[in-house]
C-alpha positions as CSV (number, residue, x, y, z in Angstrom):
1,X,0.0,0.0,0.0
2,X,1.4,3.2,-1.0
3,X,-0.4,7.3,0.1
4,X,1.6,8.3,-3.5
5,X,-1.2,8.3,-6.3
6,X,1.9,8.7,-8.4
7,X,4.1,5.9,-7.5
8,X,1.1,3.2,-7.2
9,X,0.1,4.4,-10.8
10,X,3.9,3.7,-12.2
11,X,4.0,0.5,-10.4
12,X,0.5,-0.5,-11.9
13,X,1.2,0.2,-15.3
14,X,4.7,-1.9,-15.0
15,X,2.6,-4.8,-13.1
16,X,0.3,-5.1,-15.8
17,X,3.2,-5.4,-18.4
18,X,5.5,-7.9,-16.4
19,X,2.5,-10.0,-15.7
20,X,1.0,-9.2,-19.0
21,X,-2.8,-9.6,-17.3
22,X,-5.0,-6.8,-16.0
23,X,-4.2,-5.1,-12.6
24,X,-6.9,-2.7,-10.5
25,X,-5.1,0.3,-9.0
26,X,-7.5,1.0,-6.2
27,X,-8.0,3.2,-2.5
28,X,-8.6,2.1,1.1
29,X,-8.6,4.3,3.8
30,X,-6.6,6.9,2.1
31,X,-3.6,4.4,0.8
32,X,-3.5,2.8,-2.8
33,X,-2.7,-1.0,-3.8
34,X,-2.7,-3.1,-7.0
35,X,-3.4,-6.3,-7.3
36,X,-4.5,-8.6,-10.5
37,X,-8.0,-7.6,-11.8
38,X,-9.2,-11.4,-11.6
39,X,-7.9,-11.7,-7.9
40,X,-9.7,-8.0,-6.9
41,X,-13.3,-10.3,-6.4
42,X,-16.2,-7.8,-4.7
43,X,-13.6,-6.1,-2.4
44,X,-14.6,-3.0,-0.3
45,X,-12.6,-0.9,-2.8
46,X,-12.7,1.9,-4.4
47,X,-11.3,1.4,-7.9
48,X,-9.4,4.1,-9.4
49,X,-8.0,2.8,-12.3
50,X,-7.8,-0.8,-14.5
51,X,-4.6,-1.1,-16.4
52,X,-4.9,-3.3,-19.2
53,X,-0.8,-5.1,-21.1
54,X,-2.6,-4.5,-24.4
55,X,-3.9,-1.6,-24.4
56,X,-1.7,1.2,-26.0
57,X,-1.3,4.3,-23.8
58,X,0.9,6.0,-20.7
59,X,0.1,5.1,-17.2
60,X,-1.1,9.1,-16.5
């Protein structure tokens, strides 16, 4: 968990190309995670961003 928006965006975008799968960026209590879209379930999340490997674009 990271309270840089920036930092847990650049580490999101990078996690989705290493694993080459889709990652959630997302906020509890004031912090940010990632995790694998398919692992994220019906968490108590509020989801800021999905990266997706294939889709062609910056992380910002």
């Amino acid at each position: 968990m990271s309270h840089d928006l920036s930092l847990a965006q650049n580490h999101a975008f990078n996690l989705s190309r290493t694993l080459m799968v889709p990652v959630t960026l997302f906020a509890v209590n004031g912090e940010f995670g990632v995790m694998p879209s398919d692992e994220l379930d019906d968490a108590d999340v509020e989801v800021i961003h999905e990266y997706d490997p294939y889709q062609v674009g910056s992380a910002h």
